[in-house]
C-alpha positions as CSV (number, residue, x, y, z in Angstrom):
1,X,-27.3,-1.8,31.8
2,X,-24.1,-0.7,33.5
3,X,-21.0,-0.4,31.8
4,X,-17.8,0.0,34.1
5,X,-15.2,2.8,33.1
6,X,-13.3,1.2,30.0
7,X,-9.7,1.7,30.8
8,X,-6.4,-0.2,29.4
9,X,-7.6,-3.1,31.4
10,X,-10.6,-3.1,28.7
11,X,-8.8,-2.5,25.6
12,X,-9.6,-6.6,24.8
13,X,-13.0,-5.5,24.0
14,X,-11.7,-3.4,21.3
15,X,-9.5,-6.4,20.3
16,X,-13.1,-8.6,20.4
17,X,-14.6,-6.2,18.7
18,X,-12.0,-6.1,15.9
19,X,-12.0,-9.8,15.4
20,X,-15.6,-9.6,14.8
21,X,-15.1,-7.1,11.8
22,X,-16.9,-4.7,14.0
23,X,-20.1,-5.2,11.6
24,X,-22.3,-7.8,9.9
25,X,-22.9,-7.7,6.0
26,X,-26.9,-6.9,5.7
27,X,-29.2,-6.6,2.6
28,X,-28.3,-3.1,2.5
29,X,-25.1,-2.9,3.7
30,X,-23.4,-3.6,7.3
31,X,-25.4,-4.0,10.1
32,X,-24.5,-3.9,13.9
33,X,-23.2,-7.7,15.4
34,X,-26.4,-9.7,16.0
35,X,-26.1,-11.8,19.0
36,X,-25.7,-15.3,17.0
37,X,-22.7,-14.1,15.3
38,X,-21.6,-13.2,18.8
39,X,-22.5,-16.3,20.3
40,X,-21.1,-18.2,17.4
41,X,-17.2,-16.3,17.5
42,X,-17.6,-16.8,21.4
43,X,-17.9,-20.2,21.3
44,X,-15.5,-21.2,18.3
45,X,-12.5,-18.6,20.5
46,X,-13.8,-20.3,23.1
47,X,-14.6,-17.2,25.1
48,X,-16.7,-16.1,27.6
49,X,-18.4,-13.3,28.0
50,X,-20.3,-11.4,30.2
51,X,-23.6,-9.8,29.6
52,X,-22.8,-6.2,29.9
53,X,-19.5,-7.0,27.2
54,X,-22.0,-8.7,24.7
55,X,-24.2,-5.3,25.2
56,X,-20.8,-3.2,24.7
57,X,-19.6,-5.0,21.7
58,X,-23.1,-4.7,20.1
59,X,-23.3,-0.9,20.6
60,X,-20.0,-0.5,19.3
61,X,-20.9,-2.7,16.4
62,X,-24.0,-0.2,15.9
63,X,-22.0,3.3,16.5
64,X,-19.8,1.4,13.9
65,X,-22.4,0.8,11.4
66,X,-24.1,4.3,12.0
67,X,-21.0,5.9,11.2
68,X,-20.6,4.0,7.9
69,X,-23.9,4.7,6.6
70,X,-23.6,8.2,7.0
71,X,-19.7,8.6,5.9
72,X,-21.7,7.9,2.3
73,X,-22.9,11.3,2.6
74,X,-19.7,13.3,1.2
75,X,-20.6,16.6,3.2
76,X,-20.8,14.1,6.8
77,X,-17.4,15.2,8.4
78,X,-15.3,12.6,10.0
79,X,-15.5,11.2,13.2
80,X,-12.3,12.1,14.6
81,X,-12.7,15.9,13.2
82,X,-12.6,18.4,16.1
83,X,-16.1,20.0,16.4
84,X,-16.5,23.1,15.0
85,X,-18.7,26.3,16.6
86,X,-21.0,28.3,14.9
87,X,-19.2,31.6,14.4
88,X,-21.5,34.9,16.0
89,X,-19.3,36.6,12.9
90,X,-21.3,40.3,14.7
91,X,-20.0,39.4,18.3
92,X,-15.8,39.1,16.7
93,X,-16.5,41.8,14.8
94,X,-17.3,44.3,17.6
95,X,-14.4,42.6,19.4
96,X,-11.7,43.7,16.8
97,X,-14.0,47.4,16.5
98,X,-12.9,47.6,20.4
99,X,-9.5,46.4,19.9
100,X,-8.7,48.7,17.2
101,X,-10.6,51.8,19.4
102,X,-8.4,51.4,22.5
């Protein structure tokens, strides 16, 4: 499926997205949009969408989801936390060995 660049132009789907509530309540807790719900908010708004935005909203809705699930585990960092690298702690310490030599 293609999805075309999503610039400013695109931010509605966000808006969509949010006026969803980004997830469905499951047995076990939210689950991603099913395509009723979808279909059902589309036609009350009276909205229409296009195939590739119904894909788009329903992967968000399951990045969504994912990231809920595993925010339960207390050691999961955030999702907006920068990345961090694992530290080759012998490669920075011959650095500063050098550093202090010259």
């Amino acid at each position: 499926m293609y999805y075309p660049p999503l610039d400013d132009e695109a931010r509605y789907l966000l808006d969509y997205l949010q006026a969803l509530d980004y997830v469905e309540s499951g047995l076990s807790g939210p689950i991603k949009l099913s395509f009723g719900e979808i279909e059902s908010w589309t036609r009350l708004m009276s909205v229409h969408l296009q195939a590739w935005e119904v894909t788009f909203l329903r992967s968000m809705s399951t990045a969504f989801a994912r990231e809920l699930h595993a925010a339960e585990n207390p050691s999961h960092p955030a999702p907006w936390a920068p990345v961090v690298e694992q530290i080759d702690r012998k490669r920075v310490a011959r650095r500063i060995k050098d550093v202090l030599r010259s």
